[in-house]
N, C-alpha and C positions, 0 to 999 in steps of 0.2 A: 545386429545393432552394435554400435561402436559401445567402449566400455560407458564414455561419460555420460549416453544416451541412457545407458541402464544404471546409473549410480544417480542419474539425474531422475529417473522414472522410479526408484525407490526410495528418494529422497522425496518426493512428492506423493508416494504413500505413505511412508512415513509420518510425515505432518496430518495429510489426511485424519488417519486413522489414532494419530496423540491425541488432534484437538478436537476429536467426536468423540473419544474414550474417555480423555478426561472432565471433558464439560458433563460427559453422561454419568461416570463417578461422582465429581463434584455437586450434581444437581440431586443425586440421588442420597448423596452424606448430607448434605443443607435439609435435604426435606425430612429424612431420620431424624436428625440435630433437632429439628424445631418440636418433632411429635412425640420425643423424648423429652421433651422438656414439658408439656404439656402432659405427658404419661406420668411426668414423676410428682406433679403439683394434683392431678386429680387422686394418685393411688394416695398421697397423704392423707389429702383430705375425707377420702372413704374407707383407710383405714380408722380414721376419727368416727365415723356414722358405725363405722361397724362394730366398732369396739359398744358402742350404747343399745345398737341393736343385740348385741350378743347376751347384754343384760337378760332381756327380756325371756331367752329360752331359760333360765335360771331359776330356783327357787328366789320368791326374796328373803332377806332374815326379818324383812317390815311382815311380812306374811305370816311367819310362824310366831312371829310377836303376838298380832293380831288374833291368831288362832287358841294360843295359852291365855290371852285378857278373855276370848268369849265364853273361855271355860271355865273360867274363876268367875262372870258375871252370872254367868249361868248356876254352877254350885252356890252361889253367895243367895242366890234369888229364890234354890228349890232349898234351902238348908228348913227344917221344923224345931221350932223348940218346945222340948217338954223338962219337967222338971229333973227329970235324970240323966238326960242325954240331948245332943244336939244331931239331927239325923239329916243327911239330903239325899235327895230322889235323883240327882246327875249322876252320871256317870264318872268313874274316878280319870284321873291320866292316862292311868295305864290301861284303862279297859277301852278308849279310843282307839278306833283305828285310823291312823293316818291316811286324809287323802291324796294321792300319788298327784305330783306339779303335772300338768298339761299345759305347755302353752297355748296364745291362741294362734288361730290359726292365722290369722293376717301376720300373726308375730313372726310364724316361719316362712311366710311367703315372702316378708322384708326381708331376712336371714337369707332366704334363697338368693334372692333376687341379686342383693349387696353382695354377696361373697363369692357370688357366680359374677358379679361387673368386676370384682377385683380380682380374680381366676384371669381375665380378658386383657384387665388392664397391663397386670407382671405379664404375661403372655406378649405383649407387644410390644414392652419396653426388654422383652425378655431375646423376642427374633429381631428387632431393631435393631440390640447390641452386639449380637449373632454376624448380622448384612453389616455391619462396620467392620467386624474382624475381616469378613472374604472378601470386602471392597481394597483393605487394606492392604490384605496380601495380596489383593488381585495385581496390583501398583509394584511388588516387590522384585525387584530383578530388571526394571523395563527402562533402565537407564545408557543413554546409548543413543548412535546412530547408526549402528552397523543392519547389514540386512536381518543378521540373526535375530534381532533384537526388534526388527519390525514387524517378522517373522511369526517373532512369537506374541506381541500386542495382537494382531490378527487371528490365530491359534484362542488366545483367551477371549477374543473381544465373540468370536461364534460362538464360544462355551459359555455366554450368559446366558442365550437363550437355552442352551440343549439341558442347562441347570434351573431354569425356574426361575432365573433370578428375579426379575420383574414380576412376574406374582407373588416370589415372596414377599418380595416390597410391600406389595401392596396388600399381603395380612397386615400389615402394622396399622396403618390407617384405619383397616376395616375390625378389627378388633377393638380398638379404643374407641370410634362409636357403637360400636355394640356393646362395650360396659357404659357408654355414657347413656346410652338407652336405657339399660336395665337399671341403671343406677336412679334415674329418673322415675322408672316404673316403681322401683319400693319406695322412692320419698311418696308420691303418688299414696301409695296404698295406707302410709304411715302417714300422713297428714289427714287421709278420710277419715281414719280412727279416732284420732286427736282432736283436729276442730277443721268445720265443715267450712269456715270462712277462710281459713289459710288454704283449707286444701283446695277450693272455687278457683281463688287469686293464680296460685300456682299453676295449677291447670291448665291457665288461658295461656299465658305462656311458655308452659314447658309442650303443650297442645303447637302454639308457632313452631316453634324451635321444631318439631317431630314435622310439619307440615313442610317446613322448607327443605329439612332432608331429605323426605319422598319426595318432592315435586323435582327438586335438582336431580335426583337418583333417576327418577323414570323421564325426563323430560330428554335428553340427549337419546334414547332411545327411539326416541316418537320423530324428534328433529334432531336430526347430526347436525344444522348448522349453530346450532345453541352451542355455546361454548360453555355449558357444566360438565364436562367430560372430568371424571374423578373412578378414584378407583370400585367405589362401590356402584357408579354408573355401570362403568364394565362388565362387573359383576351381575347385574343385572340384565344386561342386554343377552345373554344364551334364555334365560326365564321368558322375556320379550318376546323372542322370537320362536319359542316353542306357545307362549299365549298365541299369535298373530297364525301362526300353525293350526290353531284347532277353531276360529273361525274365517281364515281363508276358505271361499269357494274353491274346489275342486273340478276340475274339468275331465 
């Protein structure tokens, strides 16, 4: 090949491989970008639920209030009066044995549930900002048109896959509804406790909202031509096909 033939043929990988790298960078920083921004408004706001749930493993000091009035109504009630003495049948303060706080138990399944969705939530805004730093440096050095320089855009562009990259991506998405799930689940169990009419209402549609995320998740699996292809479909389609595995006939 004449030189201009191969300056000509590398300058057309070149381009090739800039504007699939970069559109593929850039599509991949927008979608971090958005789910970060989303990560950082729900961690607020369940830092707020948690902070009220965290009450509840606590003693209250309304508790031990309570407990010193029923023992002053009680001494006041068994007191006897005789002409030389005033005597009561209670027990004094100190001969009480205090009993030890338990919380209840839905209290700690709320406590789990929350502080386990915000474990998931910092976890995603956590590798999110993780894939920005390696997206960034991925870009660092790649300016040029020289072969070396194409060379090495090619070099990095196979080493996203031999890295993971693209699954790791796709923990971030998949961790943020998995806290928005759980997160769900303790208001759930903290509204049963509370009042049965708010928890009813809720239900119906936090019941949708769970209904459309499995139906999109397992529905690309049944039909590829549906266009819900997302990452926790993915995820799911190896589960799919180990199901579809154990009632296929065998011949």
């Amino acid at each position: 090949y004449k030189q201009t033939e191969i300056d000509a043929a590398w300058d057309e990988t070149r381009k090739t491989v800039e504007k699939y790298s970069d559109e593929l960078v850039d599509q991949w920083n927008k979608e971090i970008d958005g789910l970060l921004t989303f990560d950082g408004l729900f961690s607020a706001a369940l830092t707020a639920f948690n902070t009220i749930a965290f009450a509840m493993l606590q003693p209250q000091s309304s508790d031990q209030t309570n407990a010193i009035l029923t023992q002053v109504s009680a001494q006041l009630k068994s007191f006897t009066l005789n002409p030389s003495f005033v005597n009561s049948t209670a027990l004094a303060f100190q001969d009480i044995v205090p009993t030890p706080f338990r919380p209840e138990t839905w209290a700690v399944w709320v406590n789990a549930l929350w502080f386990t969705s915000l474990t998931f939530s910092l976890s995603s805004a956590t590798i999110g900002i993780m894939v920005k730093q390696w997206l960034k440096e991925y870009n660092t050095g790649l300016y040029g048109f020289s072969a070396p320089i194409t060379r090495r855009r090619i070099y990095r562009l196979s080493n996203l896959n031999k890295a993971h990259i693209p699954f790791i991506i796709s923990l971030v998405p998949l961790f943020l509804i998995a806290a928005v799930v759980l997160f769900f689940a303790g208001l759930l169990i903290l509204l049963f406790h509370s009042d049965v009419r708010v928890f009813s209402a809720t239900a119906v549609f936090v019941g949708m909202l769970l209904l459309f995320i499995i139906v999109t998740t397992i529905v690309p699996s049944i039909y590829p031509s549906m266009c819900y292809f997302s990452p926790q479909s993915r995820a799911f389609h190896p589960l799919w096909s180990v199901i579809l595995s154990f009632y296929s006939p065998v011949y």
